[in-house]
C-alpha positions, 0 to 999 in steps of 0.5 A, a space after each residue: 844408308 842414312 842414320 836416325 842419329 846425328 852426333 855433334 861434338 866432343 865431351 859429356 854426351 847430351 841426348 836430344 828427343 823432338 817432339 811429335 811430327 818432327 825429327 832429329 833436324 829440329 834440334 840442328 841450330 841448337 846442337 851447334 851451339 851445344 857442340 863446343 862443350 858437348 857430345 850432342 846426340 839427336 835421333 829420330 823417334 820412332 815413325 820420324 825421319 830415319 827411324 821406322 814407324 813402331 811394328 804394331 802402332 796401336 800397340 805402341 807405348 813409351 817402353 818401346 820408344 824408351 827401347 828405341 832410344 837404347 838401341 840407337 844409343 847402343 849403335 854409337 861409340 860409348 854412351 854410358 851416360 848422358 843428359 836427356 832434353 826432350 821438347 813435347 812428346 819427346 819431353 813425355 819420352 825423356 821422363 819416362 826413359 830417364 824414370 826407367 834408365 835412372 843410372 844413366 841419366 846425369 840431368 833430365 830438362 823439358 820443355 813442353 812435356 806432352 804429359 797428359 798421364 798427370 792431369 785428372 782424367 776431367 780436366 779440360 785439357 785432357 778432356 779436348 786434346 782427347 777429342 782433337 787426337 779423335 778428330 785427327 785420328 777420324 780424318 786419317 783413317 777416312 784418307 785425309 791425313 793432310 787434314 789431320 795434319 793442316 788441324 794439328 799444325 794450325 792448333 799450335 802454331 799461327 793460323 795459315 802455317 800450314 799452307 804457307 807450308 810447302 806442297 813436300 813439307 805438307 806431305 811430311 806432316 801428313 805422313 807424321 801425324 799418322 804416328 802423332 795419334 799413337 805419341 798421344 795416346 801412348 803419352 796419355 795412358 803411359 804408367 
């Protein structure tokens, strides 16, 4: 059975958290170089490579990722307390697990945090990244998922990534920005 971490070298434990549509192989280059000074664990979120998509999606919130973290960290050799980098959504995660685990956070670094929940709910930003989630949220649940993902990736990324994407690459995309829907709004409504 393949695991939802990887752990690379030795010493002070580094935890490493992607951001939505992505999973733990985002941070493969970078935990090689970590690997010679560090134990770097990478997991996959929830609804992301190995790990199971949440039990009650339109349910899910940041305190069960935050469980999610616990409990593969639980299923790796002593991790009592570690330092937490999270790129975008997995930046969201990362603060809110480091605010709700404090004695077992050593450092907290972000990049790109997807932390909507500090912008006034007016602000233009909140206000167009609710009505793109809406937009994607619309094509999943009329079966075009692949539409939804082809909008998120070209938004973020140089117009045409997506098709230069492969046909198995758009099928992941597709498959994760189900769950890329529920990372916003978690990451938006988060207390």
């Amino acid at each position: 059975m393949k695991k939802n971490y990887k752990v690379y070298g030795e010493g002070e434990t580094v935890l490493l958290l992607h951001g939505s549509m992505a999973s733990k192989e985002q941070w493969s280059s970078f935990a090689r170089i970590l690997r010679d000074n560090y134990r770097v664990i990478a997991i996959d979120l929830l609804g992301y490579g190995r790990s199971p998509m949440p039990d009650a999606p339109e349910n899910y919130n940041m305190e069960e990722e935050s469980q999610h973290i616990l409990d593969t960290l639980a299923k790796i050799e002593s991790v009592d307390s570690y330092h937490v980098i999270g790129h975008s959504y997995g930046g969201a995660v990362a603060l809110y697990h480091a605010f709700s685990n404090k004695h077992r956070i050593k450092s907290l670094t972000l990049y790109e945090p997807m932390s909507f929940h500090l912008l006034p709910t007016e602000h233009p930003l909140l206000i167009e990244s609710y009505e793109m989630a809406e937009d994607i949220k619309q094509d999943i649940e009329s079966g075009n998922s692949i539409i939804g993902a082809k909008k998120f990736i070209d938004l973020w990324l140089p117009a045409g990534t997506f098709e230069r994407t492969s046909e198995f690459e758009q099928g992941i995309l597709a498959r994760g920005v189900k769950k890329m829907v529920h990372d916003f709004r978690s990451a938006a409504t988060v207390q």
